[in-house]
C-alpha positions as CSV (number, residue, x, y, z in Angstrom):
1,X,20.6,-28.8,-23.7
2,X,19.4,-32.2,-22.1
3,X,15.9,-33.7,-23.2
4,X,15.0,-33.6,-19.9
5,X,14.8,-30.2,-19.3
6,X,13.2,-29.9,-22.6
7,X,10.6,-32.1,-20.4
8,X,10.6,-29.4,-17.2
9,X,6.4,-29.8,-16.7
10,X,4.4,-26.8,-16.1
11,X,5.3,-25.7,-12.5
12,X,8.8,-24.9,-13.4
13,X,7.0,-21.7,-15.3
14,X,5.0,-22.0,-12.8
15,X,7.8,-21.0,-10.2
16,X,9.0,-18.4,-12.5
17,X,6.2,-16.6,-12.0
18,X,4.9,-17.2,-8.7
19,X,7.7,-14.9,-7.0
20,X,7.1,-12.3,-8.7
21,X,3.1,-12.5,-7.8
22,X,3.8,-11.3,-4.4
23,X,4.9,-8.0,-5.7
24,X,5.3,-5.6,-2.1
25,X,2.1,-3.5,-1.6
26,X,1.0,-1.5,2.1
27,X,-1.8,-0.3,3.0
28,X,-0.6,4.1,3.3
29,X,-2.4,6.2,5.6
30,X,-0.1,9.0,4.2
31,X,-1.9,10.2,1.3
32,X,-1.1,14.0,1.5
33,X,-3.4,14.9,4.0
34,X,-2.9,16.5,7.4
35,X,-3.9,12.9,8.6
36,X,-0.4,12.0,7.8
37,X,0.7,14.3,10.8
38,X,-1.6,12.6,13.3
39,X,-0.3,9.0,12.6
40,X,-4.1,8.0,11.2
41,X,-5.4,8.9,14.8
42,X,-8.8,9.9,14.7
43,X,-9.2,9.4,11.1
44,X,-12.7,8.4,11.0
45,X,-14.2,10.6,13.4
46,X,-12.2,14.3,12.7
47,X,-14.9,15.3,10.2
48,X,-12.4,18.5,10.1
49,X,-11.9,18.4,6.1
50,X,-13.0,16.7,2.8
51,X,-10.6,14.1,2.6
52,X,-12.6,12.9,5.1
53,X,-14.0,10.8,2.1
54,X,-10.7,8.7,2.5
55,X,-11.1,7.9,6.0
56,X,-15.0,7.8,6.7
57,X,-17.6,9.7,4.1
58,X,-20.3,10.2,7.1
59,X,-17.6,13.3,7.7
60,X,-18.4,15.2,4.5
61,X,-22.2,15.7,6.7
62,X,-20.4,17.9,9.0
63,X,-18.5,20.5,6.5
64,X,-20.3,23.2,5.5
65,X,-20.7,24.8,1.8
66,X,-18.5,23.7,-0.6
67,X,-14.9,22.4,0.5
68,X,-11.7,21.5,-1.8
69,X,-8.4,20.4,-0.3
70,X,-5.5,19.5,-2.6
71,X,-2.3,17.7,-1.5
72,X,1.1,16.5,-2.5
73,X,3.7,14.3,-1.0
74,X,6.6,12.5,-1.3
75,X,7.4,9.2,0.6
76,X,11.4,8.3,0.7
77,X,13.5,6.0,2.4
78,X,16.4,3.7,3.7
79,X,15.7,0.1,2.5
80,X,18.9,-1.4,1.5
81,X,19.7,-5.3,2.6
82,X,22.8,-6.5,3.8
83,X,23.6,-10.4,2.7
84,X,25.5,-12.6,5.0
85,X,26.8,-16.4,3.8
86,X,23.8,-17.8,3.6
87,X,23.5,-16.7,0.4
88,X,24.8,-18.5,-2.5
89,X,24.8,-16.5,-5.4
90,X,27.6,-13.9,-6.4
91,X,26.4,-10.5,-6.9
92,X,26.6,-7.0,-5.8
93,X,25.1,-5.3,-3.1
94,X,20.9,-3.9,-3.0
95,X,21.6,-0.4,-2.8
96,X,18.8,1.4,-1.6
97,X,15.8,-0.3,-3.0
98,X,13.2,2.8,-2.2
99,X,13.4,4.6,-4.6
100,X,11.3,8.6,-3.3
101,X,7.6,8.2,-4.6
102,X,5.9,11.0,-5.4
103,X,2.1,11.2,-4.8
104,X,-0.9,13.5,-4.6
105,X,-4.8,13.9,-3.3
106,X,-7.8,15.8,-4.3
107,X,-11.5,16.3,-2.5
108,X,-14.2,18.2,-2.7
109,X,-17.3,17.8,-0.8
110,X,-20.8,19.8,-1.3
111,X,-23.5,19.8,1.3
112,X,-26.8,19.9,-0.7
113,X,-29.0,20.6,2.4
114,X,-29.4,20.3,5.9
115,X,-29.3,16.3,5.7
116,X,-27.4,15.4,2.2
117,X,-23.8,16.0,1.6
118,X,-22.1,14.6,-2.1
119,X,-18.4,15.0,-3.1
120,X,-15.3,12.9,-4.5
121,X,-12.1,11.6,-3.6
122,X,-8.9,10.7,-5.8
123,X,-5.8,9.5,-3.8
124,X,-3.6,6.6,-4.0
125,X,-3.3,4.9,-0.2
126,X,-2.1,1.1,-1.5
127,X,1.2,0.0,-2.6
128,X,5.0,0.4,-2.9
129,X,8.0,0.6,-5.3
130,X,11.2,-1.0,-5.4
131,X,13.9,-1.0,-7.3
132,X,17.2,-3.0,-6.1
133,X,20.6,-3.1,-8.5
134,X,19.8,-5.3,-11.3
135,X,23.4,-7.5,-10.6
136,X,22.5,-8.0,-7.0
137,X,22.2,-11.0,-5.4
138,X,18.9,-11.5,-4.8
139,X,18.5,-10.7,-8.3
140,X,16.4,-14.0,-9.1
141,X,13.5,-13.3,-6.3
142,X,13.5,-9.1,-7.8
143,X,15.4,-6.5,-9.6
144,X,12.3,-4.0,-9.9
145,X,8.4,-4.7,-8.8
146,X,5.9,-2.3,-8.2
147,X,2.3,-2.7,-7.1
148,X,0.4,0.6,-7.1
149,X,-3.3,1.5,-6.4
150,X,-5.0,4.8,-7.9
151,X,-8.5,5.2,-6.2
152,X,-11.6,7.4,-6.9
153,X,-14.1,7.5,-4.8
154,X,-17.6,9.3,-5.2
155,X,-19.5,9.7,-1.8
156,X,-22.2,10.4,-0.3
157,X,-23.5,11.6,3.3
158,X,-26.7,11.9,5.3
159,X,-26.9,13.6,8.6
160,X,-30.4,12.0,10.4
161,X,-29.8,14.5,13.3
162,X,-27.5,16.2,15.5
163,X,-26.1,12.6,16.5
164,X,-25.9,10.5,13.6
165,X,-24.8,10.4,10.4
166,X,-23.6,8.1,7.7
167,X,-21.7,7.9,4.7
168,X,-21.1,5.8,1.7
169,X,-18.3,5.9,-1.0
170,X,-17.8,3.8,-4.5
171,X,-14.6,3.1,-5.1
172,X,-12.8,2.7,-8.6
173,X,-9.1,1.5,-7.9
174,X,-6.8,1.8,-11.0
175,X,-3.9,-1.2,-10.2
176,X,-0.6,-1.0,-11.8
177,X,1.7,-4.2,-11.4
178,X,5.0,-4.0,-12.5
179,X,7.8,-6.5,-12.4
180,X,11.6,-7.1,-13.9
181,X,13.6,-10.3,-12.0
182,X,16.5,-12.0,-13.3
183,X,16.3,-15.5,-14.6
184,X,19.3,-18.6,-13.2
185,X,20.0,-20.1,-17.3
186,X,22.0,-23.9,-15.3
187,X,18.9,-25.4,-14.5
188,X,17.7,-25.0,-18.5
189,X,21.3,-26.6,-19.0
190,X,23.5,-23.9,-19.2
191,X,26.8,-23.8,-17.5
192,X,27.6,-19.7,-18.0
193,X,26.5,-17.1,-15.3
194,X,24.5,-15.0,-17.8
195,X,21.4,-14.5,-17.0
196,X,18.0,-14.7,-18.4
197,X,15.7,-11.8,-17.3
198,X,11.2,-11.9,-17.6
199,X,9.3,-8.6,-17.7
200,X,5.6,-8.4,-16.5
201,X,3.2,-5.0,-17.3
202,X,-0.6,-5.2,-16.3
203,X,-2.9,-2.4,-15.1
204,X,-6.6,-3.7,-14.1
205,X,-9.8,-1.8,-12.3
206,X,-11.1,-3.3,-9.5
207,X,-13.9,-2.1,-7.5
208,X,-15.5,-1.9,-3.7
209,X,-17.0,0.5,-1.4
210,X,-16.1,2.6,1.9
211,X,-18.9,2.7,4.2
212,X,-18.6,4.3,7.4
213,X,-20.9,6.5,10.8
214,X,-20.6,8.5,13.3
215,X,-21.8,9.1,16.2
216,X,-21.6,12.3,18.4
217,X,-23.2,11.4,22.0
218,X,-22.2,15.0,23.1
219,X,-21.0,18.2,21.5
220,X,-17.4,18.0,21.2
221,X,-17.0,14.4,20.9
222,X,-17.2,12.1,17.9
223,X,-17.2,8.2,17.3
224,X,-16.4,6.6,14.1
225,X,-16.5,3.5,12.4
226,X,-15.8,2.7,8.8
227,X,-15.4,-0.4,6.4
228,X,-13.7,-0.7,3.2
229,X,-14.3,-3.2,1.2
230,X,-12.0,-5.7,-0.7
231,X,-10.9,-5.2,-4.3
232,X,-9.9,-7.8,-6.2
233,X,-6.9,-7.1,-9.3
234,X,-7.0,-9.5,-12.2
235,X,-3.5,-8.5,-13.7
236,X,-2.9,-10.6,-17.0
237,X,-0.1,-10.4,-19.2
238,X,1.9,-12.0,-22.2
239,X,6.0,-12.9,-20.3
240,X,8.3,-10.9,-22.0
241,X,11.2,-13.4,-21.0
242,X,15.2,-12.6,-22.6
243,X,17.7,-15.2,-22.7
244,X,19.2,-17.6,-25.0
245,X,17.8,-20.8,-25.1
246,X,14.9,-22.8,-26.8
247,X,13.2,-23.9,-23.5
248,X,12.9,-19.9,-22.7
249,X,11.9,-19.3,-25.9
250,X,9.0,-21.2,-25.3
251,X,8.3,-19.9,-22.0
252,X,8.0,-16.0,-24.2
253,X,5.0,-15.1,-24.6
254,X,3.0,-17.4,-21.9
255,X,-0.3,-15.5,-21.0
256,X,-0.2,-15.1,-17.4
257,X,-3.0,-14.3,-15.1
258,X,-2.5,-13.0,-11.5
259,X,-5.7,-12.2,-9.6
260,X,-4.5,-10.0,-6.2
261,X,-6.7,-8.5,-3.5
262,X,-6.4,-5.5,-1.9
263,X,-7.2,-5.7,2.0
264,X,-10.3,-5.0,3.6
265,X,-10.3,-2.4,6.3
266,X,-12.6,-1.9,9.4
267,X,-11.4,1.4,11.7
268,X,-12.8,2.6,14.9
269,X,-11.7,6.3,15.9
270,X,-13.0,8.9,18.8
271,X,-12.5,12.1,18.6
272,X,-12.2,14.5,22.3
273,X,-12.7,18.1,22.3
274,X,-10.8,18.7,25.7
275,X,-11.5,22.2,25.8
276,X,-11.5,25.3,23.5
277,X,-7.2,24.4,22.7
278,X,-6.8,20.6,22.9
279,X,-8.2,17.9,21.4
280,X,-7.8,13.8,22.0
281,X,-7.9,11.3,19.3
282,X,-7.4,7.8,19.2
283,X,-7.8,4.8,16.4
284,X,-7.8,1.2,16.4
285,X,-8.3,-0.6,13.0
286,X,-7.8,-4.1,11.1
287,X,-6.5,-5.4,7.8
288,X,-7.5,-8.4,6.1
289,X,-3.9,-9.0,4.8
290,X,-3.9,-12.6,4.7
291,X,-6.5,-12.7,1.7
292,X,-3.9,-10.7,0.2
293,X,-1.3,-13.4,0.8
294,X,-3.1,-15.8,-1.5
295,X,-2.4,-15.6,-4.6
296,X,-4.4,-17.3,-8.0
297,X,-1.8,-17.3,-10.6
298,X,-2.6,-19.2,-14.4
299,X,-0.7,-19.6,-17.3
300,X,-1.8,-20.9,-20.7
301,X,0.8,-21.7,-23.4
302,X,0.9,-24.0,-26.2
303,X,4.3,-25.3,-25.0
304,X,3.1,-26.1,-21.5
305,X,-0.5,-26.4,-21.3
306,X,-2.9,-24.1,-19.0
307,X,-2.7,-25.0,-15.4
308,X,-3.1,-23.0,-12.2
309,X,-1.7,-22.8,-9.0
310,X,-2.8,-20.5,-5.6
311,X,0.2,-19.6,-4.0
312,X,0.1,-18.8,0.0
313,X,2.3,-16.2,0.4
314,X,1.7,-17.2,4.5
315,X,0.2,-13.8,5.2
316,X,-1.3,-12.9,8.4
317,X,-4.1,-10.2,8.9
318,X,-2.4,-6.8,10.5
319,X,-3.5,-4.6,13.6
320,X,-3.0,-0.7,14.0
321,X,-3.1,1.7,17.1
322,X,-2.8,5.0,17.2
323,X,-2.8,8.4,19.4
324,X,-2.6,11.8,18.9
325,X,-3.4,15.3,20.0
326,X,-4.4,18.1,18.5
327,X,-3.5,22.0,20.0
328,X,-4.6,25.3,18.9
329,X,-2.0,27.1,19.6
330,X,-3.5,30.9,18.1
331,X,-6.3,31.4,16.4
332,X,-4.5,30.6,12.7
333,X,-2.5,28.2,14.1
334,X,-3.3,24.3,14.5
335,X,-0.7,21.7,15.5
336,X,-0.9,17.8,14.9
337,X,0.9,14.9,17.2
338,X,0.4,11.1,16.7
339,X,2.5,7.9,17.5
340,X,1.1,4.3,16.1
341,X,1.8,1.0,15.7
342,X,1.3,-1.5,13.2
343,X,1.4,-5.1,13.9
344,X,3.4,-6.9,10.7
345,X,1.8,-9.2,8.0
346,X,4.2,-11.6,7.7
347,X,6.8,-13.2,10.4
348,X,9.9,-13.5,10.2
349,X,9.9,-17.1,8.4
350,X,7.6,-16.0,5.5
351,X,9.2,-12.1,4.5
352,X,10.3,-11.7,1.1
353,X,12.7,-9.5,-0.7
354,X,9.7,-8.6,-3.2
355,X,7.6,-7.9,0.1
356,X,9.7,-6.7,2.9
357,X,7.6,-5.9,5.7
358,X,7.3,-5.7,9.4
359,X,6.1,-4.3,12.5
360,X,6.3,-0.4,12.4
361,X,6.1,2.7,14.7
362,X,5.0,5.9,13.6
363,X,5.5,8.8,14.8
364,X,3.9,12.1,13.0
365,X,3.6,16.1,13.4
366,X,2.0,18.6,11.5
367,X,0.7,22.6,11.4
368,X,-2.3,23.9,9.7
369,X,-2.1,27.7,9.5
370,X,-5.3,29.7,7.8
371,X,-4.4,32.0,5.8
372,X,-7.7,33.6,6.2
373,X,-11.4,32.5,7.4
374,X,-11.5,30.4,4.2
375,X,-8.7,29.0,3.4
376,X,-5.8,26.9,5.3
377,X,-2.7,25.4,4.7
378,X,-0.9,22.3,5.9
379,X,2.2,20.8,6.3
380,X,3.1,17.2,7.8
381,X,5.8,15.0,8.4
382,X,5.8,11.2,9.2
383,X,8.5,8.5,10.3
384,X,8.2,5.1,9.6
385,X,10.6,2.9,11.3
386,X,10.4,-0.8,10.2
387,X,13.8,-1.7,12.1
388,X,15.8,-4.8,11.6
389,X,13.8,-7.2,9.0
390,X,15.7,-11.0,8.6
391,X,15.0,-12.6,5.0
392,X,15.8,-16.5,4.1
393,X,14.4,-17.9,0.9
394,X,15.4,-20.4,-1.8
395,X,14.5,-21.1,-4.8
396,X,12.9,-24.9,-5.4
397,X,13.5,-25.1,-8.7
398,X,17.9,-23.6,-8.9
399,X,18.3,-23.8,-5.4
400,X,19.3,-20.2,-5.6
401,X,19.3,-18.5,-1.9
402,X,19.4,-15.4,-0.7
403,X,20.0,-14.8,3.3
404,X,20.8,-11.6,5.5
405,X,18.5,-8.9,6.8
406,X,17.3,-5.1,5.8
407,X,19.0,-3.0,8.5
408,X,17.1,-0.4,10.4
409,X,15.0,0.3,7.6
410,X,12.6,3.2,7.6
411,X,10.3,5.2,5.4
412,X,9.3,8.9,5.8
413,X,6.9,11.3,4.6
414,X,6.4,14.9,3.6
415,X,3.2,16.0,2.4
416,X,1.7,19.4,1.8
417,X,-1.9,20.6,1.2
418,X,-4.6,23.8,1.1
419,X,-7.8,23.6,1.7
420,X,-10.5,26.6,0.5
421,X,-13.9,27.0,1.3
422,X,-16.6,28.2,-0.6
């Protein structure tokens, strides 16, 4: 090995490390609720259930008693990436990179009086897993990475009067960051294919609030509006880094700080009682993604030195719009309809294999059936088509590029829940 790459100053670990702090993450409005069968129209005005506390906690004021619902899903996929010969390395293909995610929901809400409702949330609505073949060739931008967020969420609602009420939930998100990516030994001075490979493991709790009102001008129709705040991830981890060579030997062990932040959220919904079997619901809302895009990474070795760097992903901030319908079709039997649309966080220029992301439809249905007066169960589907997503990146430091596109890629969700009431 040469003395100058011995020499390679700080930003070469730097750029080891940077890719990976993009690790994918969406914002999910499937969380195994029937809002997943109404494409998030409506969320924060239905007021029809306690995971209201998800979507605006001013809803709890509206359920009476004591209310639990518990849920399960499972979100799966087609995400698998098709290289053309822009890319430079060997390697095999990505195989299906979305891997199916299990995930569940609980809530229970308790109205105290005529005015003050109380109840909790737990449900994981932020993040995504992939896991690509570890010889493919995009194996140097991500083998594995997965960003997850666990979130619960004590609330609190107060009805004023027959028009107004508001709501206010603490949130205590539970990150997990994962990452695995392969690591091109010739610039370090090697002339063999093997490759190096780091590992990164950090789980951090970050904290914000969901504040949110409604507003019923008439019976039968509802307006609501909710924030929810930003929550900043400070992930920090020691590089677990594999591969022969004393320059990567050094690099094992670097403390490595990554603070992330997960998007603020403002959402306006109306609900429309059309008449004793239809109701309209409609929701427009906003996503601070391009605060997520920028990224503080630091790392701190005795080898190197401690520097820093922010890294600008080049995210932009994300639109949704959404429809549905709801029809009560017998006296046990509700169905759900929605269609949305999400604008994408990142164009064309900027997506990444460790964030592939777009513009998406949706398009949802679900059935709530009660069993009896107290107790329902629901059932919901959603489809997530993301299309045709181009990717063209290279590595500054090995030159390493990886070029071709995700073909009509698409996620879908199948969640299940009961609700009882007490």
């Amino acid at each position: 090995m040469s003395t100058r790459t011995y020499a390679l100053p700080t930003f070469t670990l730097l750029a080891l490390c940077c890719q990976q702090a993009w690790a994918g993450g969406i914002m999910l409005y499937e969380i195994g609720t029937d809002n997943a069968g109404l494409a998030n129209a409506g969320a924060a005005a239905r007021a029809q259930g306690p995971s209201t506390i998800a979507s605006n906690p001013a809803g709890m004021s509206y359920l009476p008693g004591t209310q639990i619902t518990a849920g399960l899903q499972v979100l799966y996929g087609d995400l698998s990436f098709d290289r053309d010969s822009g890319t430079n390395v060997p390697g095999s293909g990505s195989g299906n990179a979305l891997d199916p995610m299990p995930g569940g929901s609980f809530f229970i809400s308790h109205e105290l009086d005529e005015h003050w409702s109380v109840g909790f949330g737990q449900y994981g609505d932020f993040g995504l897993a992939l896991n690509y073949d570890n010889d493919w060739s995009g194996r140097y931008f991500a083998q594995n990475s997965s960003l997850l967020g666990l979130s619960l969420v004590p609330s609190v609602a107060y009805r004023f009067n027959e028009q107004w009420s508001v709501g206010l939930g603490i949130k205590a998100m539970y990150g997990m960051l994962k990452a695995d990516t392969a690591i091109d030994r010739s610039p370090f001075g090697f002339t063999d294919r093997a490759d190096g490979q780091y590992k990164y493991r950090d789980n951090d709790w970050g904290y914000g609030a969901n504040v949110g009102v409604i507003y019923a001008p008439q019976p039968g129709t509802r307006i609501g509006l909710t924030y929810t705040s930003q929550v900043d991830l400070d992930f920090e981890d020691r590089l677990d880094v594999k591969g022969d060579g004393r320059l990567l030997d050094r690099i094992n062990n670097t403390n490595t700080e990554l603070d992330m932040k997960v998007p603020q959220t403002v959402t306006l919904s109306l609900f429309q009682q059309l008449d004793r079997q239809w109701a309209l619901l409609a929701s427009a809302n906003w996503q601070d993604w391009s605060e997520f895009g920028d990224i503080a990474v630091e790392v701190d070795t005795t080898a190197f030195g401690s520097q820093s760097k922010a890294v600008d992903a080049g995210f932009k901030d994300t639109w949704h719009l959404s429809l549905g319908a709801q029809y009560q079709a017998t006296e046990q039997l509700l169905w759900n309809f929605g269609v949305a649309y999400d604008s994408s966080a990142v164009s064309d220029s900027n997506r990444s294999v460790v964030v592939p992301m777009n513009e998406s439809w949706r398009i949802a249905t679900g059935a709530t059936y009660a069993l009896n007066k107290d107790t329902d169960v629901n059932v919901s589907w959603a489809m997530v088509w993301l299309g045709d997503m181009p990717v063209e990146q290279t590595k500054s430091v090995s030159g390493n590029r990886v070029s071709g596109q995700f073909d009509n890629a698409w996620i879908q969700a199948l969640s299940g829940n009961m609700t009882w009431r007490f």
